[in-house]
N, CA, C and O of each residue as an XYZ file, in Angstrom:
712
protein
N     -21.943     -3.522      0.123
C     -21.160     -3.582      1.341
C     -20.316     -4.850      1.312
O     -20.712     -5.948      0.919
N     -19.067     -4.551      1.794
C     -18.310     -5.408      1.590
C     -17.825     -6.022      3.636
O     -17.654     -5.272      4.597
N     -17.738     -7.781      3.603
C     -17.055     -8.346      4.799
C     -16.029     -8.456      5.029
O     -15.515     -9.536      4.737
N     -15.196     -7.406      5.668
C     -13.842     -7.242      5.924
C     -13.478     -7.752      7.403
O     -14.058     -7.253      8.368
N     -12.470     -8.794      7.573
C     -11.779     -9.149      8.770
C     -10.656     -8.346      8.801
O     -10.207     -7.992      7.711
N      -9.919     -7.859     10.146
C      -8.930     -7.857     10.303
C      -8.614     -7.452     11.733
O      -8.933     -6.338     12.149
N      -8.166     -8.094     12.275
C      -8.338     -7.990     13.829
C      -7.726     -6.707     14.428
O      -6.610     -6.257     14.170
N      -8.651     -6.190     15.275
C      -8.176     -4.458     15.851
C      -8.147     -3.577     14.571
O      -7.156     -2.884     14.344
N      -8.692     -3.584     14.143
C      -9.093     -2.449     13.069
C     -10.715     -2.069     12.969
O     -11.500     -2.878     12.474
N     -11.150     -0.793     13.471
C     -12.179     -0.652     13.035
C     -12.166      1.418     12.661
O     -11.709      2.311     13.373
N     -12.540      1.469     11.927
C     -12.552      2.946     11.630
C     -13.313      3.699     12.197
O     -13.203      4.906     11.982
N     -14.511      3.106     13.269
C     -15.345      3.802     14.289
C     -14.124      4.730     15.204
O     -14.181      5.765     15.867
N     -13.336      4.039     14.951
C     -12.474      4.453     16.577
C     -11.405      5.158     15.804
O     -10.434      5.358     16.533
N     -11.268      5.526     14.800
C     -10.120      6.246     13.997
C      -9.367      5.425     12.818
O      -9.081      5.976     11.755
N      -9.103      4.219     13.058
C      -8.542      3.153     11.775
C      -8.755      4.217     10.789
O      -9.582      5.127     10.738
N      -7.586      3.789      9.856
C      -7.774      4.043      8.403
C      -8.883      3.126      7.580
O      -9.369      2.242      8.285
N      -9.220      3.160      6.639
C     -10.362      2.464      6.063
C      -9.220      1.540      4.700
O      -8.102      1.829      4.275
N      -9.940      0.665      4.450
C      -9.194     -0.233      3.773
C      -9.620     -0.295      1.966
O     -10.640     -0.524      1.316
N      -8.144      0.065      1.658
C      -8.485      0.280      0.256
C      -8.450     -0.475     -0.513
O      -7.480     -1.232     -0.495
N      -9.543     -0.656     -1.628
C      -9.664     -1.859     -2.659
C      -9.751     -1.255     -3.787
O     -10.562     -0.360     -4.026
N      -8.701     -1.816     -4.774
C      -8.682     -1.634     -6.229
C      -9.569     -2.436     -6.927
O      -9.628     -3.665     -6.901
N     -10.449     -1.437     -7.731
C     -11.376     -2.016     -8.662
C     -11.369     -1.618    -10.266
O     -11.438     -0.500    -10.776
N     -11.266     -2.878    -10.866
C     -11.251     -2.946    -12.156
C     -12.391     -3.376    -12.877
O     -13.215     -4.093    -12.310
N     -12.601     -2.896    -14.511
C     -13.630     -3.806    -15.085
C     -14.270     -2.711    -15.695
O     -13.759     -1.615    -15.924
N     -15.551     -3.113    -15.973
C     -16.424     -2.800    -17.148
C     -17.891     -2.080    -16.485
O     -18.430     -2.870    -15.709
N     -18.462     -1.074    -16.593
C     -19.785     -1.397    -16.734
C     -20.820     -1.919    -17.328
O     -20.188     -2.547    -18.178
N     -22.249     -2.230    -17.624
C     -23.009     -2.836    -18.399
C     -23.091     -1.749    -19.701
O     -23.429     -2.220    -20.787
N     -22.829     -0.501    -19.618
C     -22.556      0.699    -20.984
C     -21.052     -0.002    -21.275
O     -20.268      0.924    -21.484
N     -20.648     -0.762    -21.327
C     -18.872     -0.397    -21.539
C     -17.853      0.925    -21.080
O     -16.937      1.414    -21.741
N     -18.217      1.220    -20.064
C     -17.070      2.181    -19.580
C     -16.042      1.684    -18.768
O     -16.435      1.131    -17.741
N     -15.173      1.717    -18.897
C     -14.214      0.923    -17.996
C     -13.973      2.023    -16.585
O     -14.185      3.236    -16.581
N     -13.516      1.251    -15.542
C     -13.939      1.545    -14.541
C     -12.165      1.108    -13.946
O     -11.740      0.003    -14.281
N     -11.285      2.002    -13.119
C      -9.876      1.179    -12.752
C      -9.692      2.883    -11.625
O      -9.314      4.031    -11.859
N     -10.240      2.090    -10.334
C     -10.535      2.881     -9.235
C      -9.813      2.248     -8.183
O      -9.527      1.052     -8.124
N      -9.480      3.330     -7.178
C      -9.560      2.747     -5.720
C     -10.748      2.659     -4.629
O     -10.064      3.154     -3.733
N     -11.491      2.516     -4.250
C     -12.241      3.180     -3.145
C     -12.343      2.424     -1.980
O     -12.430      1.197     -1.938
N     -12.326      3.382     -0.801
C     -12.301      2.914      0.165
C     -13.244      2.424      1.449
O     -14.213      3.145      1.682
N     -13.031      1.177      2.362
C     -14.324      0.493      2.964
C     -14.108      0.664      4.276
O     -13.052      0.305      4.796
N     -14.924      1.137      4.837
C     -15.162      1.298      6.339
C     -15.107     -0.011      6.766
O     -15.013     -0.934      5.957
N     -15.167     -0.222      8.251
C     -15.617     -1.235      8.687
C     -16.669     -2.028      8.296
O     -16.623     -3.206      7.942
N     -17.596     -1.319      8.384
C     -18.940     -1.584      8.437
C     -19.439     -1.851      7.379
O     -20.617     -1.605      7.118
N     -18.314     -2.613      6.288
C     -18.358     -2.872      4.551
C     -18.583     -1.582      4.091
O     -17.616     -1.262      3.400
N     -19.437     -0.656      4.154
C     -19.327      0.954      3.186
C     -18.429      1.024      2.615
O     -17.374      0.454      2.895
N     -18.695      1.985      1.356
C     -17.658      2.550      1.025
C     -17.419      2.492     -0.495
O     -16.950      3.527     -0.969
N     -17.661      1.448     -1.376
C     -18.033      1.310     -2.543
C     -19.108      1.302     -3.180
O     -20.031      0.821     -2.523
N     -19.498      1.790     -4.654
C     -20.776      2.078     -4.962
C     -20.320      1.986     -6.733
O     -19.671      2.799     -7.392
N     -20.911      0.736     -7.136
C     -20.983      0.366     -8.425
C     -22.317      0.042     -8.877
O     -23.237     -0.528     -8.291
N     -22.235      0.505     -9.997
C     -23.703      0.094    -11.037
C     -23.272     -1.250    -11.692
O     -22.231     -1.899    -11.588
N     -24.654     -1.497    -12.550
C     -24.284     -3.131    -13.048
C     -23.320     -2.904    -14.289
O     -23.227     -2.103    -15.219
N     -22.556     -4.186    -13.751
C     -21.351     -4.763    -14.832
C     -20.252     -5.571    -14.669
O     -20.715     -6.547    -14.078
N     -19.245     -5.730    -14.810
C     -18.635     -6.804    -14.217
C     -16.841     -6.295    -14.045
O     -16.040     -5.855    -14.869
N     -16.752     -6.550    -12.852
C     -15.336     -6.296    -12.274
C     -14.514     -6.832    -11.579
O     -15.011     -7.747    -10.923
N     -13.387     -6.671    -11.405
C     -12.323     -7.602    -10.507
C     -11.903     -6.602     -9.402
O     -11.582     -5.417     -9.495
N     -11.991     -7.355     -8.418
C     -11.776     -6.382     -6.829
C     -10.768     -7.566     -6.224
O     -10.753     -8.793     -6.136
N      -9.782     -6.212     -5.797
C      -8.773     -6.876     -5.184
C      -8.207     -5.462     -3.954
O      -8.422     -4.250     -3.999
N      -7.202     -6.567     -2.644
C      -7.373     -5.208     -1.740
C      -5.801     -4.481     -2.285
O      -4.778     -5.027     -2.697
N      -6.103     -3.212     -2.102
C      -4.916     -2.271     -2.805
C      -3.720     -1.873     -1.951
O      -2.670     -1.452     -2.436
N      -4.036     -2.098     -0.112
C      -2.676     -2.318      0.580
C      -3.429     -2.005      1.631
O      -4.638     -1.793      1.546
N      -2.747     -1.955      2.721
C      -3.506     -2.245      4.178
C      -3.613     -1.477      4.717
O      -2.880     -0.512      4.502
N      -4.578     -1.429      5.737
C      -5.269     -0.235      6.619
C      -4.367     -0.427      7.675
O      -3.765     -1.475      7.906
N      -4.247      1.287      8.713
C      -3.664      1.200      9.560
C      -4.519      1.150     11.049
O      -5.360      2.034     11.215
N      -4.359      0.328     11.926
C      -5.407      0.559     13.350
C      -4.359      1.075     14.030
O      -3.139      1.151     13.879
N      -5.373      1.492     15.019
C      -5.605      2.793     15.643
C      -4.149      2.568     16.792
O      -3.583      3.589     17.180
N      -3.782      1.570     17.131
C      -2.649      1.412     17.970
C      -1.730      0.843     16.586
O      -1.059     -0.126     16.940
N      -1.575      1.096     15.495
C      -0.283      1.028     14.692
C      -0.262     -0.164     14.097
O       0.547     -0.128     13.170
N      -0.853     -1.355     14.215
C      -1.022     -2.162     13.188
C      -0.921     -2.429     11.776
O      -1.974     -2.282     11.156
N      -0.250     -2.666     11.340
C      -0.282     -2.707      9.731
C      -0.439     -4.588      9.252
O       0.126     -5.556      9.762
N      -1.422     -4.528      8.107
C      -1.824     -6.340      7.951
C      -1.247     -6.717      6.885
O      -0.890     -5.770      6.184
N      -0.933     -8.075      6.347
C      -0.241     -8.234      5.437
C      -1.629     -8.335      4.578
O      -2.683     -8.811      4.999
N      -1.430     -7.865      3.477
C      -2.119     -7.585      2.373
C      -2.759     -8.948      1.316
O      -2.079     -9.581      0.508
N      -3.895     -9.105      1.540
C      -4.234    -10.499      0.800
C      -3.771    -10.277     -0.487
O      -3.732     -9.203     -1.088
N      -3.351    -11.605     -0.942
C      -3.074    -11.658     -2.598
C      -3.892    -12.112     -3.260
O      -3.341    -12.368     -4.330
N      -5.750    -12.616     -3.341
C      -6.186    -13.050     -3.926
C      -7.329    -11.717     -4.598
O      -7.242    -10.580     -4.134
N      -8.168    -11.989     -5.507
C      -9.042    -11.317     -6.355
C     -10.304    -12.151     -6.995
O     -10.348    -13.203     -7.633
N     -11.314    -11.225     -6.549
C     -12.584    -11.647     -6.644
C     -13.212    -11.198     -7.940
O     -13.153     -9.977     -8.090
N     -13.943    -12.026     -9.157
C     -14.889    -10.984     -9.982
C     -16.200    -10.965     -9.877
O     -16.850    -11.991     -9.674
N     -16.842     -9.523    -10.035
C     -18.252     -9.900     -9.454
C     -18.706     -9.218    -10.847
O     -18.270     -8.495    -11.743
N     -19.745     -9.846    -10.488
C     -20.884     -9.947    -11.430
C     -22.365     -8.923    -11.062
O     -23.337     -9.566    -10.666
N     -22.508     -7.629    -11.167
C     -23.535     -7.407    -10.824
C     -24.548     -6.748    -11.840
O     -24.485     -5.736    -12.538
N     -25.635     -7.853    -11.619
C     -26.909     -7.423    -12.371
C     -28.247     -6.918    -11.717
O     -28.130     -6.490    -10.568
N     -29.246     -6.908    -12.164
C     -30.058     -6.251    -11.639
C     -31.235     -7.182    -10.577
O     -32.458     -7.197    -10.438
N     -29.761     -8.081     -9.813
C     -30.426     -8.911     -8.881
C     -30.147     -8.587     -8.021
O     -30.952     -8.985     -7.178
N     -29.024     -7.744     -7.398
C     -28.343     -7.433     -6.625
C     -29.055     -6.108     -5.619
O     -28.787     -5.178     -6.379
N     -29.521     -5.677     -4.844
C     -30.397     -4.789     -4.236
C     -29.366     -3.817     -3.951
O     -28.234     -4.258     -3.757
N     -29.545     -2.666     -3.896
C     -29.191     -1.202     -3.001
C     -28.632     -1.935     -1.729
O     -29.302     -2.564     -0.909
N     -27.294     -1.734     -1.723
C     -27.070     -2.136      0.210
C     -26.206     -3.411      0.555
O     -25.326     -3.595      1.396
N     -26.823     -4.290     -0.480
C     -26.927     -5.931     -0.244
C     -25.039     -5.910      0.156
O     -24.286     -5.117     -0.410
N     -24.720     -6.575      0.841
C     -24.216     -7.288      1.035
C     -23.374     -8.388      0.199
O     -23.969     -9.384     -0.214
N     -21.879     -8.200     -0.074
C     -21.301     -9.105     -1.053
C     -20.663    -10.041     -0.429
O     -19.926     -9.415      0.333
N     -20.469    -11.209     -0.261
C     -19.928    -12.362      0.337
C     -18.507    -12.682     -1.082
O     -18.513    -13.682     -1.800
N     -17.578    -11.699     -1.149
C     -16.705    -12.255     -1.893
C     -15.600    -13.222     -1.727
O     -14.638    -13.164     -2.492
N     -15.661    -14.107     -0.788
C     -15.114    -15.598     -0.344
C     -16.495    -16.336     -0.876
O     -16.440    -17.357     -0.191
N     -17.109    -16.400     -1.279
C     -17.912    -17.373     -2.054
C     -17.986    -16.888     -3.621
O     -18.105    -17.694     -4.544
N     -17.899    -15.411     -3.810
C     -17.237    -15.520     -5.789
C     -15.879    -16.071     -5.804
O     -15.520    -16.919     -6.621
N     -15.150    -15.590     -4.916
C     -13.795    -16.240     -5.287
C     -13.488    -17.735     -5.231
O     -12.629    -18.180     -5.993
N     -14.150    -18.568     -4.355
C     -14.598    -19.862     -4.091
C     -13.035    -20.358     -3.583
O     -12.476    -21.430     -3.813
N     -12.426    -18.894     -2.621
C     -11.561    -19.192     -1.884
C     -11.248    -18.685     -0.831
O     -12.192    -18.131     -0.267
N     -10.432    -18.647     -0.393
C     -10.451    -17.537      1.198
C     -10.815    -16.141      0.576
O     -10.671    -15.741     -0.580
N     -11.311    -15.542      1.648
C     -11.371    -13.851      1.205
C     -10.561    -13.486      0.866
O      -9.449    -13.954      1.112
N     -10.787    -12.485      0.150
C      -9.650    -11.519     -0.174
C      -9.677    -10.570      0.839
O      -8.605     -9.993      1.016
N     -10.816    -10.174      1.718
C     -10.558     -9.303      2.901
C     -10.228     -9.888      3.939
O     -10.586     -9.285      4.951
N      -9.556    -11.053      4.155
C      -9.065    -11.222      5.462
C      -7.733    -10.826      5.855
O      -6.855    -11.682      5.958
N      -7.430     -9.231      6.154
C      -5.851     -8.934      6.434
C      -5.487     -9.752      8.013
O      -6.411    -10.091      8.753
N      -4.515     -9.913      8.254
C      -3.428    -11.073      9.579
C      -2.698     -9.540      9.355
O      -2.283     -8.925      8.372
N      -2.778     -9.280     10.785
C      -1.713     -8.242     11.662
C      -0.421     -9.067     11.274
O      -0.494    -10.256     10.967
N       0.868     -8.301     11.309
C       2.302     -8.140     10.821
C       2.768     -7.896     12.015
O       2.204     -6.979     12.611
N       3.706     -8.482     12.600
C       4.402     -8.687     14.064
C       4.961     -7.271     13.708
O       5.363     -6.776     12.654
N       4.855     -6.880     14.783
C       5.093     -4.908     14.904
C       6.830     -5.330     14.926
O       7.386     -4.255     15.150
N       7.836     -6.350     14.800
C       9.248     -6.272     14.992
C       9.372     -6.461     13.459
O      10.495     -6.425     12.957
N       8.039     -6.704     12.528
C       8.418     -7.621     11.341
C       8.122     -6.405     10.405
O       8.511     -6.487      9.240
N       7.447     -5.253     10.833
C       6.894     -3.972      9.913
C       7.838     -3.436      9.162
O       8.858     -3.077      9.751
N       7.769     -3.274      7.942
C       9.194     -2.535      7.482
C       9.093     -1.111      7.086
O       7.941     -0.681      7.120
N       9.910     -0.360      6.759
C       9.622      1.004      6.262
C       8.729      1.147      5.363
O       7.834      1.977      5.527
N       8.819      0.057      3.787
C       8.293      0.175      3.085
C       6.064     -0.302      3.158
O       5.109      0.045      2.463
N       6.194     -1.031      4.149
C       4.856     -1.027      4.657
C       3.878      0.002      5.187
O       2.799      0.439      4.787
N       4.875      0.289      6.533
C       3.986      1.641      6.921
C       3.945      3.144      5.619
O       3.169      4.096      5.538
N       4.950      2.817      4.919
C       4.701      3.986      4.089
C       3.835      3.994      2.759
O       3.318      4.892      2.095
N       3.898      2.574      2.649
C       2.689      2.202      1.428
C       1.215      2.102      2.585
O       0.159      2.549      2.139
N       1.217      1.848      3.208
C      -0.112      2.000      4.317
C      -0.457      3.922      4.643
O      -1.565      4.394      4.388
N       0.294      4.485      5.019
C       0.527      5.638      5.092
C      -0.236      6.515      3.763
O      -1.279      7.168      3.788
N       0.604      6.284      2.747
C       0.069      6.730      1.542
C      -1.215      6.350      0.943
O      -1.994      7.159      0.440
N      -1.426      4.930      1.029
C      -3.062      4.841      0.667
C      -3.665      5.575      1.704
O      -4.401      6.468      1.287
N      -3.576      5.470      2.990
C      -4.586      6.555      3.659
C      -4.504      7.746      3.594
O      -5.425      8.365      4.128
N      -3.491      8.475      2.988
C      -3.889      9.648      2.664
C      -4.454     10.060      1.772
O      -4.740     11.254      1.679
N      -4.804      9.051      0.765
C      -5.370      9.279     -0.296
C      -6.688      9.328     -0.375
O      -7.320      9.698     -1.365
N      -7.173      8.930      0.740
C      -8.981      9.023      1.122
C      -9.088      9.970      1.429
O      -8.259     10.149      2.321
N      -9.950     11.309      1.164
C     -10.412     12.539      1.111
C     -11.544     12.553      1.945
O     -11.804     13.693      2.329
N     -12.598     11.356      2.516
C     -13.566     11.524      2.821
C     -14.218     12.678      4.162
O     -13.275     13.091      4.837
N     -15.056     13.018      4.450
C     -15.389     13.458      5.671
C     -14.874     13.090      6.837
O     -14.276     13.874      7.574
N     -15.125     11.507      7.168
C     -14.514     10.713      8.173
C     -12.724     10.235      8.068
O     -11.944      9.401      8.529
N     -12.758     11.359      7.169
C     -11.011     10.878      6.929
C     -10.034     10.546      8.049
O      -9.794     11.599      8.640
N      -9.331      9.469      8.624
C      -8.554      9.659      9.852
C      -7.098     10.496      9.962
O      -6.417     10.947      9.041
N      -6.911     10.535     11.113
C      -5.619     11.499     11.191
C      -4.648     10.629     11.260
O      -4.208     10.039     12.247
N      -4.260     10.567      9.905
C      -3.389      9.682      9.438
C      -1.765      9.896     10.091
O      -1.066      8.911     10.329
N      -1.365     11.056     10.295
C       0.272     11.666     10.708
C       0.168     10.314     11.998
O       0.990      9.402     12.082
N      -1.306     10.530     13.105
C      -0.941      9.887     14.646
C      -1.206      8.258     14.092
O      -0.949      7.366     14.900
N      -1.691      7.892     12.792
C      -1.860      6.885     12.740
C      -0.475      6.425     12.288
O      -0.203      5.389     12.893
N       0.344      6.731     11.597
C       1.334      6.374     11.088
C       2.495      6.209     12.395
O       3.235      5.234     12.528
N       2.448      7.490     13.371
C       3.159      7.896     14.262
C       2.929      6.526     15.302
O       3.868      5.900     15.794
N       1.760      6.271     15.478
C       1.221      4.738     15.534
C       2.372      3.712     15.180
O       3.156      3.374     16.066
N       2.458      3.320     14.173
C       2.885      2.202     13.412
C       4.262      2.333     14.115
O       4.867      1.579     14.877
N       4.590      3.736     13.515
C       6.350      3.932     13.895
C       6.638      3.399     15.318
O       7.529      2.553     15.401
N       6.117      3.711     16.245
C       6.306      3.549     17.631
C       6.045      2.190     17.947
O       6.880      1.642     18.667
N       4.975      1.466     17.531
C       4.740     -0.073     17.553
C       5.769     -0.809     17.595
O       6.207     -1.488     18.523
N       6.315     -0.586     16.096
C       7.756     -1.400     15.761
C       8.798     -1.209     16.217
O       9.537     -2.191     16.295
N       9.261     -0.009     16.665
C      10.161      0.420     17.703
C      10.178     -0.083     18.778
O      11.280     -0.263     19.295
N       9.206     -0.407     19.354
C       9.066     -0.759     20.794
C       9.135     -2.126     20.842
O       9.276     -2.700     21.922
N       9.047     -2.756     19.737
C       9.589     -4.391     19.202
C      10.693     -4.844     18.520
O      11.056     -6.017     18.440
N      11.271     -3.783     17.981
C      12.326     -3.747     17.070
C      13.387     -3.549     17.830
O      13.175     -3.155     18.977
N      15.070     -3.814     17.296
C      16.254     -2.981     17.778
C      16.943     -2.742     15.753
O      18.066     -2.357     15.428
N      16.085     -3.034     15.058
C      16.632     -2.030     13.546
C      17.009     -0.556     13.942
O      16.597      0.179     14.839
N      17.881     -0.403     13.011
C      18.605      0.867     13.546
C      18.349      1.804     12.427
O      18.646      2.994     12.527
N      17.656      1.164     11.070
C      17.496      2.288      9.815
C      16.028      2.035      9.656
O      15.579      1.479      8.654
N      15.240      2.470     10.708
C      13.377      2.433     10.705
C      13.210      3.875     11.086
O      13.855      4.587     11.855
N      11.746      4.197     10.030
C      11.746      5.616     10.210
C      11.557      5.849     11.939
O      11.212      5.090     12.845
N      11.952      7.242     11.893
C      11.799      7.444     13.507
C      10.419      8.597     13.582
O       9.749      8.855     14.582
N      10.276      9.122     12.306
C       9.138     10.139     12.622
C       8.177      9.924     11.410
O       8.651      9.572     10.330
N       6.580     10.168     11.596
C       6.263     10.738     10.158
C       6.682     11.815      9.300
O       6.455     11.841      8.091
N       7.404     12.857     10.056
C       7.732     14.136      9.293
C       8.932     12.998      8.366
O       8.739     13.193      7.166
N       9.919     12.053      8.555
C      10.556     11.198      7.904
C       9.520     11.094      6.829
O       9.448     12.169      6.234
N       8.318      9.793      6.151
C       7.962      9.579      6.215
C       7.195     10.376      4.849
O       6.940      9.989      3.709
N       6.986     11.604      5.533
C       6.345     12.788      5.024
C       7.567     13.309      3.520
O       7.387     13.257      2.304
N       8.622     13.723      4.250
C       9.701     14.105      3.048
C       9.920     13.126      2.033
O      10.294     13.533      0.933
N       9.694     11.506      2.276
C       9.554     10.674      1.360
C       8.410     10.693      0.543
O       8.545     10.573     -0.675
N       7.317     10.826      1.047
C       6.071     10.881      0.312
C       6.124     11.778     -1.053
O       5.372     11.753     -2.027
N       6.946     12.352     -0.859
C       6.974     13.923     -1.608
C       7.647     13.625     -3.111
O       7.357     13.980     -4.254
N       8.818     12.692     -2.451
C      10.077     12.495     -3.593
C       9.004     11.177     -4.284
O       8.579     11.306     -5.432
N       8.707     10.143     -3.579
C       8.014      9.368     -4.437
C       6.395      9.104     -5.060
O       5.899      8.230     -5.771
N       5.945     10.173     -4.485
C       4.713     10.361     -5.092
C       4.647     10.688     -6.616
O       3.895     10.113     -7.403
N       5.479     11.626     -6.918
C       5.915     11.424     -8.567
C       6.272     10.085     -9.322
O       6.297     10.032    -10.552
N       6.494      9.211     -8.661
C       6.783      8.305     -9.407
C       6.263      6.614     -8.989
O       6.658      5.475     -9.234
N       5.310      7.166     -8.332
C       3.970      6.148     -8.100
C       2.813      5.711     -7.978
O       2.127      6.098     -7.032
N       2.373      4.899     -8.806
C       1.212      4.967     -8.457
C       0.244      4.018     -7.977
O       0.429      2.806     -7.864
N      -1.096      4.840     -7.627
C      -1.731      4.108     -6.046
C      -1.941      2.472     -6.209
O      -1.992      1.649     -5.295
N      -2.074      2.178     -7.970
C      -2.871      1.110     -7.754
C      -1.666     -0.045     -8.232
O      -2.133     -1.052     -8.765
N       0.118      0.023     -8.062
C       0.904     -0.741     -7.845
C       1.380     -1.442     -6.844
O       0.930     -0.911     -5.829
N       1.913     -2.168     -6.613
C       2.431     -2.668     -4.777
C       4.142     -2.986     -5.848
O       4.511     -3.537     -6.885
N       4.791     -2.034     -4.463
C       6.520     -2.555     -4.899
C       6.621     -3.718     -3.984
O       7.654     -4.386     -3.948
C-alpha cells in the first residue's frame, strides 16, 4: 500500500485512482514495465520480491474536476522477504526526498487541454470493478476551468475530448508524458 496526498481526491466518492508507472526486475529476472493503479486508501499495486523504480504516470481526476500537477520525482524499492502482505510503503523515505505522491491541485484557470486529456486517458485505462465514470469526471474538469477561464480554444465537451482520444491513441503511449 502506497501514501498518496492530494487534496480533494479520494476514489471512495468517485475520483479516478492514481496511476503509477512501474519499472524493474523481479527476484527470477523478469522484467516488469507496468502501470497500475492506487486507490486512496494506498491499494492497488501488488509486486513480488525484486527491485523496481516507481514513479507517478499522470494525475488523477477528483470528483469536482481537479486535475494535480504531476510529481517529477522516482522512488526504487527494494523488496525482500522482509516486507509483509499489506505493509505499507513510506516512499518519501526510499527516495530520501519529498514524495513522489504528493500531487498540488492546478488552478482550474491554469488546466490545459493537454492535461485533462492526459488525465482523462490514464483513467480510462483502469478496467477495474470500481472503475469511475470517467466521461462526468472529465466533464468535471471541463467545466471547472471554464468557470475560471475566458480561453476561447478549451475543450467544451468530453464527446471533444473523446474524438481526440481516438486519433491519438494510436500513437501513444500510456507510460510517456508529452
Amino acid at each position: 500500500m502506497l501514501d498518496i496526498s492530494a487534496a480533494g481526491w479520494d476514489t471512495d466518492n468517485g475520483a479516478s485512482r492514481v496511476p503509477i508507472h512501474i519499472t524493474g526486475k523481479t527476484v527470477d529476472g523478469i522484467t516488469v514495465d507496468e502501470v497500475d493503479y492506487v486507490a486512496s486508501n494506498g491499494s492497488g499495486i501488488s509486486l513480488i520480491q525484486g527491485v523496481y523504480t516507481l514513479e507517478a504516470a499522470g494525475s488523477p481526476i477528483a470528483v469536482d474536476g481537479t486535475i494535480y500537477q504531476i510529481p517529477c520525482t522516482s522512488a526504487t524499492l527494494t523488496l525482500d522477504d522482509v516486507f509483509a502482505t499489506g505493509e505499507t510503503i513510506d516512499l518519501a523515505e526510499l527516495a530520501e526526498q519529498d514524495s513522489i505522491l504528493t500531487f498540488r491541485p492546478i488552478d482550474a484557470g491554469d488546466m490545459t487541454n493537454d492535461e485533462i486529456y492526459n488525465a482523462a486517458l490514464l483513467a480510462m485505462a483502469y478496467k477495474g470493478n470500481d472503475a469511475p465514470n470517467v466521461a462526468a469526471l472529465c466533464q468535471a474538469a471541463i467545466n471547472r476551468r471554464a468557470a475560471a477561464s475566458t480561453s476561447g480554444d478549451a475543450f467544451k465537451s468530453c464527446g471533444e475530448i473523446g474524438s481526440v482520444l481516438q486519433v491519438k491513441r494510436a500513437n501513444q503511449s500510456l507510460f510517456h508524458r508529452n
